[in-house]
C-alpha atoms as an extended CHARMM CRD file, in Angstrom:
* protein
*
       145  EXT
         1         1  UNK       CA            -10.8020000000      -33.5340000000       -7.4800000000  PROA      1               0.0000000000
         2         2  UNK       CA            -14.0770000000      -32.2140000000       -5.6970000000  PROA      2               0.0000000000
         3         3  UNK       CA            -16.4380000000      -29.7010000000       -7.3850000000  PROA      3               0.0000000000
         4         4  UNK       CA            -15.4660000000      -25.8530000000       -6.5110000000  PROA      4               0.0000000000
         5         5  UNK       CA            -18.4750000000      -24.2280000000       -4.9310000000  PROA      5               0.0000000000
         6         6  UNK       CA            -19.6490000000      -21.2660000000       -4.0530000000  PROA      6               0.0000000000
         7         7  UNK       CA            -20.2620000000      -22.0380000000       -0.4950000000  PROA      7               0.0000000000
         8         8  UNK       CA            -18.1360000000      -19.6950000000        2.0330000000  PROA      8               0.0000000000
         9         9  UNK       CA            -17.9620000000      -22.9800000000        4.5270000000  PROA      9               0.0000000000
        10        10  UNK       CA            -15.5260000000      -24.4100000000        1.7540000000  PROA      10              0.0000000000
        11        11  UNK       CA            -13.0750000000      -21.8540000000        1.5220000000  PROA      11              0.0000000000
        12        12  UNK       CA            -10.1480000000      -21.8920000000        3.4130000000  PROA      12              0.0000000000
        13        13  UNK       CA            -10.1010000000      -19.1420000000        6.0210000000  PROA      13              0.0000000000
        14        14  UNK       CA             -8.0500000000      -15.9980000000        5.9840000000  PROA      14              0.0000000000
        15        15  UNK       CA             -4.8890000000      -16.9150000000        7.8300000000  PROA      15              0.0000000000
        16        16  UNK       CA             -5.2000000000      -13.7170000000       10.7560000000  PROA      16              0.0000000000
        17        17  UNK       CA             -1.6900000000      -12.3490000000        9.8550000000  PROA      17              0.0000000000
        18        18  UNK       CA             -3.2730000000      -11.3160000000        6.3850000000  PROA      18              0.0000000000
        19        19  UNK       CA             -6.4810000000      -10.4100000000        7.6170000000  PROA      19              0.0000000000
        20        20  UNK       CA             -4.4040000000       -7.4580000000        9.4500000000  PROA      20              0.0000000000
        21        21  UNK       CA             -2.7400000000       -6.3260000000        6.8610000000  PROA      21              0.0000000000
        22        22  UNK       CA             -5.8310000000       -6.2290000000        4.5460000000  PROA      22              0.0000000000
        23        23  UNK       CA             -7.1490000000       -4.3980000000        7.4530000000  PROA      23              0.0000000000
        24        24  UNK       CA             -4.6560000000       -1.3770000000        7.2210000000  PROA      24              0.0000000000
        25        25  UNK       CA             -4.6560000000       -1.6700000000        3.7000000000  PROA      25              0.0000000000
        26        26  UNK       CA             -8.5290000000       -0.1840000000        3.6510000000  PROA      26              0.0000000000
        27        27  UNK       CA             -7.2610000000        2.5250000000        6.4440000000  PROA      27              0.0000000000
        28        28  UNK       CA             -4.9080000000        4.2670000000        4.1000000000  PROA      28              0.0000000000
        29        29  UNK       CA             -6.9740000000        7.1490000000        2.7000000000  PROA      29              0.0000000000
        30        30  UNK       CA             -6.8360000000        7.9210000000       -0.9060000000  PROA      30              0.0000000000
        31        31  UNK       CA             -4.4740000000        9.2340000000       -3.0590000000  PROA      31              0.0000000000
        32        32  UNK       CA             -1.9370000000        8.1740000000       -0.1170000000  PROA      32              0.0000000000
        33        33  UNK       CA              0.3980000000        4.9310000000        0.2360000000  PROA      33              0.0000000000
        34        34  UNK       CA              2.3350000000        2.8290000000        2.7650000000  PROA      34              0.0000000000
        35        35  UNK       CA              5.2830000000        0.3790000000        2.0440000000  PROA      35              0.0000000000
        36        36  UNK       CA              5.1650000000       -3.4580000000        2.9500000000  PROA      36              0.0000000000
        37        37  UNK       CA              7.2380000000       -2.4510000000        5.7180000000  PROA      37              0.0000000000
        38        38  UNK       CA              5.4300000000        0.2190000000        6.7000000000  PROA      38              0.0000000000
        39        39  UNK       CA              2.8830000000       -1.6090000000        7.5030000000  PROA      39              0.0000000000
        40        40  UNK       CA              4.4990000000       -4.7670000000        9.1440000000  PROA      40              0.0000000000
        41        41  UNK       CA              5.8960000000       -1.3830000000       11.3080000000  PROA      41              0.0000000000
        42        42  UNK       CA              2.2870000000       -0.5010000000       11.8580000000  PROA      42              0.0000000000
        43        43  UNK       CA              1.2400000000       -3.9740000000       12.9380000000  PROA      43              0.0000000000
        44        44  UNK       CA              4.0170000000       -4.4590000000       15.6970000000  PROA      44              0.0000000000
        45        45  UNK       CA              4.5720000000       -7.7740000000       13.6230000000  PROA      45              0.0000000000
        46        46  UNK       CA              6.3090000000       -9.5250000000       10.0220000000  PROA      46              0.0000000000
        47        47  UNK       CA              8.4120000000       -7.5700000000        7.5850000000  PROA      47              0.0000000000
        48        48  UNK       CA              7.9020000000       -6.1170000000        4.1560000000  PROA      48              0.0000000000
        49        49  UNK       CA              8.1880000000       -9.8850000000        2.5240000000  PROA      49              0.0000000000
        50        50  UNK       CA              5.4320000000      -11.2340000000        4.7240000000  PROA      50              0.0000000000
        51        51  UNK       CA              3.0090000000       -7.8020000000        4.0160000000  PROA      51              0.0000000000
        52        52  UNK       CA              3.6480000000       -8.7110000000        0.4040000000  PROA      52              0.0000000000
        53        53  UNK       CA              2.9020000000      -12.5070000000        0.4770000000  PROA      53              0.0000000000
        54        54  UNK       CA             -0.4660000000      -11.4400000000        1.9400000000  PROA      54              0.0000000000
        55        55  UNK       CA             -1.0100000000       -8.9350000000       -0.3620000000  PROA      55              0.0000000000
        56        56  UNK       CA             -0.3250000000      -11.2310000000       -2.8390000000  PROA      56              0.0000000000
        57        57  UNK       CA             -2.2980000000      -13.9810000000       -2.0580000000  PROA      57              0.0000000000
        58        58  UNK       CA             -5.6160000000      -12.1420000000       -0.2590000000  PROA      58              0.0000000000
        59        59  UNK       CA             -5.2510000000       -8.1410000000       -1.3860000000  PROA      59              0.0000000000
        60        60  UNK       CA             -7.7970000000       -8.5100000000       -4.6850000000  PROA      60              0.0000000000
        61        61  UNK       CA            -10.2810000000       -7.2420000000       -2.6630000000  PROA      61              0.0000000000
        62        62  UNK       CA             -8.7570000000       -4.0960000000       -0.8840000000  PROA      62              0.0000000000
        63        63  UNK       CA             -7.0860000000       -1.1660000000       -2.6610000000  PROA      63              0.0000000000
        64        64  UNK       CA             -3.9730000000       -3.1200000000       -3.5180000000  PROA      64              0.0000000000
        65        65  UNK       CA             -2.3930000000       -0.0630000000       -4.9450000000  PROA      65              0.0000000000
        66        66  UNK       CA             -1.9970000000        1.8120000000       -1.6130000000  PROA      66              0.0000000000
        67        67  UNK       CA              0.3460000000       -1.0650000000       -0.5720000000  PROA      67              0.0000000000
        68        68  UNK       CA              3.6900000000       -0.3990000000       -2.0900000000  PROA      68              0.0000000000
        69        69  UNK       CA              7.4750000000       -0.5300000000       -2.5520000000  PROA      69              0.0000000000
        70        70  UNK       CA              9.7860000000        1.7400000000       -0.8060000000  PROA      70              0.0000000000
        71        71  UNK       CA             11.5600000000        2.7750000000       -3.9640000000  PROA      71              0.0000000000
        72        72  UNK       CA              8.2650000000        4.0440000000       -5.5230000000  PROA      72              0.0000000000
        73        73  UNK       CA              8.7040000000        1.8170000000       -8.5930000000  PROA      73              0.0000000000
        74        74  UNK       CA              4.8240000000        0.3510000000       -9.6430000000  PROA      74              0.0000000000
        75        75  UNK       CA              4.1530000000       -3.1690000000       -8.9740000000  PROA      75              0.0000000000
        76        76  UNK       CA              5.3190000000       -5.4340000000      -12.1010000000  PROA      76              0.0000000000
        77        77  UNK       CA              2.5240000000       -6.9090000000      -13.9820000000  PROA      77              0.0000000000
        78        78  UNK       CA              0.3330000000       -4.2030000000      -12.6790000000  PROA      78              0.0000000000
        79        79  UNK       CA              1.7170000000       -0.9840000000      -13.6100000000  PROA      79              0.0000000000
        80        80  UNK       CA             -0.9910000000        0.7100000000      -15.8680000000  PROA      80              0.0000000000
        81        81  UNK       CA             -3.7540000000       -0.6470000000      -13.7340000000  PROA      81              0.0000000000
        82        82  UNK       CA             -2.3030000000        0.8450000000      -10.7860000000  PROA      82              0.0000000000
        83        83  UNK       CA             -1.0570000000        3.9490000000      -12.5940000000  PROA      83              0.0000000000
        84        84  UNK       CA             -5.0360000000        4.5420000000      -13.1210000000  PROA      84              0.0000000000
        85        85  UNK       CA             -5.7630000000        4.5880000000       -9.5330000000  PROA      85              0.0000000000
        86        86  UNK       CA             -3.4890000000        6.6340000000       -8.7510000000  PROA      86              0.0000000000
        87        87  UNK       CA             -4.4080000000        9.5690000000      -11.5740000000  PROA      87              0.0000000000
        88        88  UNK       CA             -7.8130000000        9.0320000000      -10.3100000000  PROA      88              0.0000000000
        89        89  UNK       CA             -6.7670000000        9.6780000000       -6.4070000000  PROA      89              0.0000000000
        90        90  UNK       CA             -4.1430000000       12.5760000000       -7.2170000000  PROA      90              0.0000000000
        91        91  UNK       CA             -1.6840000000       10.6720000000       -5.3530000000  PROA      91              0.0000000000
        92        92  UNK       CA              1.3510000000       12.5740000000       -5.8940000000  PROA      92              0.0000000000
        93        93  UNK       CA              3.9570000000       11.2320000000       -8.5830000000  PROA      93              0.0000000000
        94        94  UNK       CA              7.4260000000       12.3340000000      -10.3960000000  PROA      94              0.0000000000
        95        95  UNK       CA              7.9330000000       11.9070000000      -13.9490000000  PROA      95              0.0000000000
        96        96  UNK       CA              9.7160000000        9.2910000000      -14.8420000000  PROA      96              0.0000000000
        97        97  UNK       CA             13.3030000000        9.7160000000      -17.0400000000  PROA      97              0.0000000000
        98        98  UNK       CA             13.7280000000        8.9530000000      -20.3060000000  PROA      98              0.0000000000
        99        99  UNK       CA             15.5690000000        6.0170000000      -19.0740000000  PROA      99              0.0000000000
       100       100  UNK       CA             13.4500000000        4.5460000000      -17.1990000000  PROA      100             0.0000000000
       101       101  UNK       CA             11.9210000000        1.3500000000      -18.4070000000  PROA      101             0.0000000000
       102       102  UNK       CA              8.2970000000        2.1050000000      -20.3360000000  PROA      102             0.0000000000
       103       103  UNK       CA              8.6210000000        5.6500000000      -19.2750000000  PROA      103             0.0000000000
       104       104  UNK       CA              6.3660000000        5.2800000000      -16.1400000000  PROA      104             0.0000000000
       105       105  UNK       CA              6.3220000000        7.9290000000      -13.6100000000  PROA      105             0.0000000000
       106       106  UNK       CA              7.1820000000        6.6790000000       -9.9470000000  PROA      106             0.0000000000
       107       107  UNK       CA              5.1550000000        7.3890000000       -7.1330000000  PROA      107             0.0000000000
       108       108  UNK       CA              6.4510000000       10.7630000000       -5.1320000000  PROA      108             0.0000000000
       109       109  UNK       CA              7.2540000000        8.9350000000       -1.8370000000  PROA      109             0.0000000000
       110       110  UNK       CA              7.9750000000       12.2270000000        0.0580000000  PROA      110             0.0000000000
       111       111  UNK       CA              4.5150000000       13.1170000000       -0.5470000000  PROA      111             0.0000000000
       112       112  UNK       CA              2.2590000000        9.9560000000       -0.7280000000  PROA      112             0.0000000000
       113       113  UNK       CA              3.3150000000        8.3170000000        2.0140000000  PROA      113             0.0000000000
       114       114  UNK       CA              1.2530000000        7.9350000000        4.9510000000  PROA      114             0.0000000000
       115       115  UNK       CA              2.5430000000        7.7800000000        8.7350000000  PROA      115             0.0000000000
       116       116  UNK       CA             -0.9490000000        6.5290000000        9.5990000000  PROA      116             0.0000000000
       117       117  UNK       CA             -1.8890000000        9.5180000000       11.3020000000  PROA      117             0.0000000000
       118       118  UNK       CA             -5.4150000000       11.0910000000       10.3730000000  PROA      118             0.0000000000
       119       119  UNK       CA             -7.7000000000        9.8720000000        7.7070000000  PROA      119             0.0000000000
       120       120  UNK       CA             -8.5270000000       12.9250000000        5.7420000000  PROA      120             0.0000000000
       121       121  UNK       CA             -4.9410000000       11.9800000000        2.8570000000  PROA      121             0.0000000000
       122       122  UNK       CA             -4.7570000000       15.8110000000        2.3120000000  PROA      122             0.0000000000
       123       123  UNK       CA             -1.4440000000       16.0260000000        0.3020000000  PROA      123             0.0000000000
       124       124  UNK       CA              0.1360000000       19.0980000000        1.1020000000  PROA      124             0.0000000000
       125       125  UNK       CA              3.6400000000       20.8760000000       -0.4050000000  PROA      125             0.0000000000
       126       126  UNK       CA              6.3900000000       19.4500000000       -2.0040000000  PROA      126             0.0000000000
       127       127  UNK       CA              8.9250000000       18.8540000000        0.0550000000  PROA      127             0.0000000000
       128       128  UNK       CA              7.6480000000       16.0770000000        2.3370000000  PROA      128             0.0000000000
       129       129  UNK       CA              7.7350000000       18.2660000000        5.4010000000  PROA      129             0.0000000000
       130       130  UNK       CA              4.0060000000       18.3090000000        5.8290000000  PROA      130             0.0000000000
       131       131  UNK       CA              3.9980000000       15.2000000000        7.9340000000  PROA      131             0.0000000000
       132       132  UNK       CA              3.5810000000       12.6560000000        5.1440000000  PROA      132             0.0000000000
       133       133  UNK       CA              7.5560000000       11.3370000000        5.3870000000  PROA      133             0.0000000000
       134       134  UNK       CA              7.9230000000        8.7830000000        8.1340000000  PROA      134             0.0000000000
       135       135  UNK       CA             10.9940000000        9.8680000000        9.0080000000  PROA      135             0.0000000000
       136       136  UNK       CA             11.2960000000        8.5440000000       12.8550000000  PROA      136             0.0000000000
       137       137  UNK       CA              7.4460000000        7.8850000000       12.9960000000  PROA      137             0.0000000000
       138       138  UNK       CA              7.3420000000        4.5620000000       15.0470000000  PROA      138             0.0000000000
       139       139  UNK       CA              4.4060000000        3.3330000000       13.3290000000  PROA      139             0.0000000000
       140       140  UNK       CA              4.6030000000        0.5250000000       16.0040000000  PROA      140             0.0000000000
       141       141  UNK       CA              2.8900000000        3.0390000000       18.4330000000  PROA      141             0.0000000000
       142       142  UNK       CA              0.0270000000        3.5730000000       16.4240000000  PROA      142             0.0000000000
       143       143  UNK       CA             -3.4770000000        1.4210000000       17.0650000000  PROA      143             0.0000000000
       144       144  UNK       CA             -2.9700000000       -2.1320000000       16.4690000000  PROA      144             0.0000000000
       145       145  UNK       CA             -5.5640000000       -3.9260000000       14.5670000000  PROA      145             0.0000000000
């Protein structure tokens, strides 16, 4: 096997599908979040599996946290890291039962979630009625990158 180097002309480019999402991944503002298929919504183009293969593979560099699940539950393997940003955003979360595995709160979904309309993330009230719950947003309508 060849030498690794540090030389760019030797990586492998960014596959364009990925460079999207990583795209809208630095749009969401912080202490807000988007689900894989949120964003696949907002690109006109994959699904949730596809967001999260690229956010997999590419998203080290971005705020990986803002990316999430639709049920709220932290990424596995990352949970305290991510629980960290979070804290240090304010992004809104609920407490987490005394059931629930390790005790970790969930992100509030009603309240984090961003439609992808303004930048400023202002979290407002608690019942999700502020704007922040996608409910019949069509995300595809909003600016393609």
């Amino acid at each position: 096997m060849g030498r690794m180097t540090n030389d760019e002309s030797d990586a492998p480019a960014l596959p364009v599908y990925a460079e999207r999402v990583l795209e809208v991944a630095e749009l969401i503002p912080p202490g807000r979040v988007m689900t894989y298929g949120d964003v696949a919504e907002w690109l006109g183009d994959g699904g949730p599996r596809q967001v999260g293969r690229a956010m997999a593979l590419y998203g080290g560099a971005v705020p990986w946290w803002r990316v999430v699940r639709s049920d709220g539950a932290f990424l596995p393997g990352h949970e305290l890291r991510a629980l960290d940003h979070y804290r240090e955003e304010g992004t809104p979360l609920r407490a987490a039962g005394r059931a629930a595995e390790g005790h970790l709160p969930r992100l509030d979904m009603k309240r984090a979630r961003w439609d992808g309309g303004g930048t400023d993330g202002t979290v407002t009230g608690d019942s999700g009625t502020d704007g922040t719950d996608l409910g019949g947003t069509d995300l595809g309508e909003k600016a393609h990158i």
